[in-house]
C-alpha positions as CSV (number, residue, x, y, z in Angstrom):
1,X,81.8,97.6,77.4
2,X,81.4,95.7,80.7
3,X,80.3,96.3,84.1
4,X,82.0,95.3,86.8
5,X,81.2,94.9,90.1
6,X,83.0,94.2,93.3
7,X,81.7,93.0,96.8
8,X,82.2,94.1,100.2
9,X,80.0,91.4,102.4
10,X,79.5,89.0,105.5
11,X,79.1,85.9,104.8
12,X,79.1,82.5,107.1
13,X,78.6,79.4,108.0
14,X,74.6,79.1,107.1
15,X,74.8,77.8,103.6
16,X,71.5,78.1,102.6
17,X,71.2,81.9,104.4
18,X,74.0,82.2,101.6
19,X,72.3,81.3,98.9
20,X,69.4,83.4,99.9
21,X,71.5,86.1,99.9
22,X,73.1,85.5,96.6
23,X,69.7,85.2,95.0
24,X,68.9,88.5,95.8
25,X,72.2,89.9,95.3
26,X,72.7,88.2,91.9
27,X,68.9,89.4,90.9
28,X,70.4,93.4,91.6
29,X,73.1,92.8,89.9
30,X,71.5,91.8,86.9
31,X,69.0,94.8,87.4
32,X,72.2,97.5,87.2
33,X,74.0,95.7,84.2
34,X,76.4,93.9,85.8
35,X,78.3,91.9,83.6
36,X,81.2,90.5,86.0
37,X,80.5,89.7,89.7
38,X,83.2,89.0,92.0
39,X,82.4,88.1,95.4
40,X,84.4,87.8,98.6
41,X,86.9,84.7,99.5
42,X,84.4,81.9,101.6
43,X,81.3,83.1,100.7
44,X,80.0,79.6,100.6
45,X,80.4,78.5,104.7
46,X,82.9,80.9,105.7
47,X,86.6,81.6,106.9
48,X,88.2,79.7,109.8
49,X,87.7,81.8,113.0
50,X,90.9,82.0,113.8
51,X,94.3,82.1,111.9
52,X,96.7,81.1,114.9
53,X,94.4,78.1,115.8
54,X,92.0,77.7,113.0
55,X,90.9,74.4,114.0
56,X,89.2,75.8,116.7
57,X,86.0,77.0,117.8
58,X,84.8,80.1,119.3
59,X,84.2,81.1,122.2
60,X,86.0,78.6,124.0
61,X,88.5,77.4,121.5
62,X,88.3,73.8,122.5
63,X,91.4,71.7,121.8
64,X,89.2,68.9,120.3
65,X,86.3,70.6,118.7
66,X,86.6,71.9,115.1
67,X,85.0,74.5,113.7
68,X,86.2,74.3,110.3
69,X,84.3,76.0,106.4
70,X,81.3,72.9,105.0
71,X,83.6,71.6,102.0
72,X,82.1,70.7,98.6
73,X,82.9,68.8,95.4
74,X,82.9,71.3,92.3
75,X,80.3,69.0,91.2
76,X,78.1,69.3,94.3
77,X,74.3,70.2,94.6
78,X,75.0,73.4,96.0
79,X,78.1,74.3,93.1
80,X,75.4,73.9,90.8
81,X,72.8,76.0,92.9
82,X,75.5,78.7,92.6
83,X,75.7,78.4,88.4
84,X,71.9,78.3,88.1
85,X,71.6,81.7,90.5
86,X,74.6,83.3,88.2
87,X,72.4,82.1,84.6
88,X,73.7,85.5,81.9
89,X,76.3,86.7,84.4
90,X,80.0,85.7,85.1
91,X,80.0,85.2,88.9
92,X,83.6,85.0,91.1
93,X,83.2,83.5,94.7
94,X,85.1,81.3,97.1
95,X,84.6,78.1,99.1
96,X,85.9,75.6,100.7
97,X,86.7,72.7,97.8
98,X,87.1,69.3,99.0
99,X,88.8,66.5,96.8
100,X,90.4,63.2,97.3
101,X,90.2,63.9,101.2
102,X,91.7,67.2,100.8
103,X,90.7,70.5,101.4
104,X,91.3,73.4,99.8
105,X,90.4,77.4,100.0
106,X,89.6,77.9,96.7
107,X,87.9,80.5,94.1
108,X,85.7,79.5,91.1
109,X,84.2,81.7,88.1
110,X,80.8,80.1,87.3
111,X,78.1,81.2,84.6
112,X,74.7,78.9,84.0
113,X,76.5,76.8,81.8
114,X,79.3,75.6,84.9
115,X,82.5,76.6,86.5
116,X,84.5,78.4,84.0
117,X,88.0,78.0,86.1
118,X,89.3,77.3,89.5
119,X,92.1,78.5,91.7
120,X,93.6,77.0,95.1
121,X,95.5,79.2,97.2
122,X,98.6,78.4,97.0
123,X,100.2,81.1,99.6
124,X,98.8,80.5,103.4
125,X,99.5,82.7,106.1
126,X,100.1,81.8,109.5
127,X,97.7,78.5,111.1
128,X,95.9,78.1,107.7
129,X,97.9,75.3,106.3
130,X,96.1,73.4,109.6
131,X,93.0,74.4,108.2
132,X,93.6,74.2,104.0
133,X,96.0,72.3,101.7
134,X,97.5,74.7,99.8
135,X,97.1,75.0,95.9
136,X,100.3,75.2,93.3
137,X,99.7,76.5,90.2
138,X,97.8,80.1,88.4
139,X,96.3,80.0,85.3
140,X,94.4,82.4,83.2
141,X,90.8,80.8,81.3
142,X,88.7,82.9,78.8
143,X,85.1,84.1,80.2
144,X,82.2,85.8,78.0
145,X,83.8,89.0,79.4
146,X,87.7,88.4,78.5
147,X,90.2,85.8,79.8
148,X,91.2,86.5,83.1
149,X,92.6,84.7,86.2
150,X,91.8,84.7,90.2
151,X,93.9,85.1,93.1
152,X,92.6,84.8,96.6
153,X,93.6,87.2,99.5
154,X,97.1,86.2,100.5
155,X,98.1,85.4,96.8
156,X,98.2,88.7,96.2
157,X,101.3,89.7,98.2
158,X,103.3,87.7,95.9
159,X,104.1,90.1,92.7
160,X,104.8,86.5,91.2
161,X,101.2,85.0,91.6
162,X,99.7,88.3,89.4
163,X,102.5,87.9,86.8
164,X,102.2,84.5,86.1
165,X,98.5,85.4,85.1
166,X,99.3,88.2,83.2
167,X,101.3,86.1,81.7
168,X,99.4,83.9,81.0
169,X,96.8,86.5,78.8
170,X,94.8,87.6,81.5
171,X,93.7,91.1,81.3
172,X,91.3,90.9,84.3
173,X,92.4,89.3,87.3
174,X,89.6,89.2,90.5
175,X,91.4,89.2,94.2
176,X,89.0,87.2,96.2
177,X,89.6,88.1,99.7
178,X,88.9,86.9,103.5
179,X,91.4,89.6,104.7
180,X,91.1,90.8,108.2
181,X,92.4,93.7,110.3
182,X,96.1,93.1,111.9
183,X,95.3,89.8,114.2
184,X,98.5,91.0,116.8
185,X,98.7,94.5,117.1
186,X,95.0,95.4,116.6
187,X,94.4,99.9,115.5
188,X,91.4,101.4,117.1
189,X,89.9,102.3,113.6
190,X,90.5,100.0,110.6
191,X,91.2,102.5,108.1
192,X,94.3,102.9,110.9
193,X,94.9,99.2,110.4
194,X,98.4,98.4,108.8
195,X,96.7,95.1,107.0
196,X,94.5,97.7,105.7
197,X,97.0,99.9,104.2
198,X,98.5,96.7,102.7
199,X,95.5,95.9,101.0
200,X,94.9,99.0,99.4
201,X,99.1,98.7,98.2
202,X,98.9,95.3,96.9
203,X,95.3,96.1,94.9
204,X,97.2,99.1,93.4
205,X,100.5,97.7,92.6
206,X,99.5,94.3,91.4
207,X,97.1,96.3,89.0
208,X,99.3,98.7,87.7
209,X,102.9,96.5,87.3
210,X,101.0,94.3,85.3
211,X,98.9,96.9,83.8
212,X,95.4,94.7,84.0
213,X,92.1,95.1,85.5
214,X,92.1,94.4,89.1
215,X,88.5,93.5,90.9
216,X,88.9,93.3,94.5
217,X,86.4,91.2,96.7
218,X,86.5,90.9,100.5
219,X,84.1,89.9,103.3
220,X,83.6,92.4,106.0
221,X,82.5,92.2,109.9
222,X,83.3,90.1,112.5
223,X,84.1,86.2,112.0
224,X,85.5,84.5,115.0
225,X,88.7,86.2,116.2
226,X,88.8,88.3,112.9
227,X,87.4,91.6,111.7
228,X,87.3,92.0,108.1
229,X,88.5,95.3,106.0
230,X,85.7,95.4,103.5
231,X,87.4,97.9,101.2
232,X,86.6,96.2,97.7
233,X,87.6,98.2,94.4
234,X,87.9,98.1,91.3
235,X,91.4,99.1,90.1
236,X,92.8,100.1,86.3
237,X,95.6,99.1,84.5
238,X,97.2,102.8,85.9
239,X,96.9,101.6,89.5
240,X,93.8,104.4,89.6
241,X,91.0,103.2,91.9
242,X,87.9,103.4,89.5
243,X,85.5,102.5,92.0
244,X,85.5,101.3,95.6
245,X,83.4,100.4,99.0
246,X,84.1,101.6,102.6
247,X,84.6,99.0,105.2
248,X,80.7,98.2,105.5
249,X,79.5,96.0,102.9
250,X,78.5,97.2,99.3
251,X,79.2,97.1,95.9
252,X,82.2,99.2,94.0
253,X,80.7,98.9,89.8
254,X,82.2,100.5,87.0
255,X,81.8,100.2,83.4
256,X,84.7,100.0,81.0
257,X,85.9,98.5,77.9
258,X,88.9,96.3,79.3
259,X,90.7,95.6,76.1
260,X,90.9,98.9,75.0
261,X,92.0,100.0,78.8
262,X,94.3,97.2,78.6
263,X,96.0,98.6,75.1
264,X,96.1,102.1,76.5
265,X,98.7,101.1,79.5
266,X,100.4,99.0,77.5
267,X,100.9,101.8,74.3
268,X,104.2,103.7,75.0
269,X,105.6,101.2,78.0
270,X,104.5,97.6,78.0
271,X,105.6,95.9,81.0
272,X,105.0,92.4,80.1
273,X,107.4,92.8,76.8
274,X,110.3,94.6,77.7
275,X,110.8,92.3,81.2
276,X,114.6,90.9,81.2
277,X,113.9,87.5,82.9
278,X,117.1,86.3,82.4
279,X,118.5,89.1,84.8
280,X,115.9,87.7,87.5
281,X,117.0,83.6,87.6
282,X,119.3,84.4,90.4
283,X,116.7,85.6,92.9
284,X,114.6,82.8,92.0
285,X,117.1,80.0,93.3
């Protein structure tokens, strides 16, 4: 069996607040039986302030002054802060990655012993290509709890960017998010918020055309110009919602044996083995 657990938190730009935080957050964790982890999209430094002119900074949004995520090396100091605070327990969170000059939003899995895989969004919504190169590839890589894959917020509307995983053997992907509320046409509660119904579609959906284990991270409160959903879950191979969090931070945790939930979808109707992807070249040129 393994425990899962999936965040709903604020994090920002004061690194070392961060890794406070994480410290204590990784030390309950640990406490319930957590096995799996997955935090929200920038934990480490934070998400632009704003997606129409994320090269900005707030309040003023000066032309010329930045106010861009801290970028790291995978092999940085504070990387391997990260690994030492996960030790026994498999860890999902995002930062900002630099390498060869470029930047990327990006996800890592890390235990004790390192960074067990990587992913760079590849799919960037409106101003974040100003902000982020974008990534161009998904790959699954085998954890002490199962091989699974990561996605982060935007990579999720694509049914493509799941599949590929699945396809690649996952059986638990985690959706790391920095997904805020509807940036042009603003509702007066979020849970009235259309990018909040979208979320809750695409964390379904994803979960149960695949038929995986879907963990769902997101940050929540205000960053900048944005207001985060929150909203975390924890999703089955059904599409069923086995645990979740409200829009306030927290922690959605369940306990299952993902192989054996995995089989169960997959018994009578196995999506991944009776696809016809000859019959789907056309919409892919």
């Amino acid at each position: 069996m393994t425990r899962i657990g999936a965040v709903a938190a604020h994090f920002g730009r004061d690194v070392e607040r961060t890794l406070g935080k994480l410290g204590a957050m990784l030390d309950g964790a640990r406490r319930d039986g957590v096995d799996l982890l997955v935090l929200p999209g920038a934990t480490l430094g934070g998400y632009v302030p704003d997606l129409q002119r994320p090269w900005t900074t707030a309040p003023a949004r000066e032309p010329d002054v930045q106010d861009l995520p801290p970028a790291f090396a995978l092999d940085a100091d504070v990387v391997r802060r990260v690994c030492a605070l996960a030790g026994d327990l498999v860890v999902c969170l995002g930062l900002c990655e630099l390498e060869d000059g470029l930047r990327y939003n990006t996800a890592v899995c890390v235990t004790g012993d390192g960074v067990l895989g990587r992913h760079r969004k590849v799919h960037q919504p409106l101003g974040e290509q100003a902000a982020y190169a974008a990534g161009d590839r998904f790959a699954a890589f085998d954890t002490p709890v199962g091989r699974m894959g990561l996605l982060i917020d935007y990579d999720k509307t694509f049914p493509e960017s799941s599949r590929a995983l699945a396809l690649d053997g996952a059986q638990l992907v985690a959706a790391l998010s920095a997904w805020p509320a509807n940036v042009t046409n603003r509702a007066a509660r979020l849970t009235d918020d259309r990018q909040s119904r979208l979320f809750d579609i695409y964390d379904a959906a994803r979960a149960a055309e695949n038929q995986i284990v879907w963990v769902s991270s997101n940050q929540t409160g205000v960053f900048g110009d944005l207001r985060f959903l929150g909203q975390a879950k924890v999703v089955g191979p059904g599409g069923q919602t086995l645990a979740r969090t409200g829009s306030k931070g927290g922690m959605a945790s369940v306990e299952l044996d993902v192989e054996a939930e995995v089989a169960r979808a997959r018994r009578v109707l196995h999506h991944l083995v009776e696809r016809r992807p000859a019959a789907y070249a056309v919409a892919d040129q």
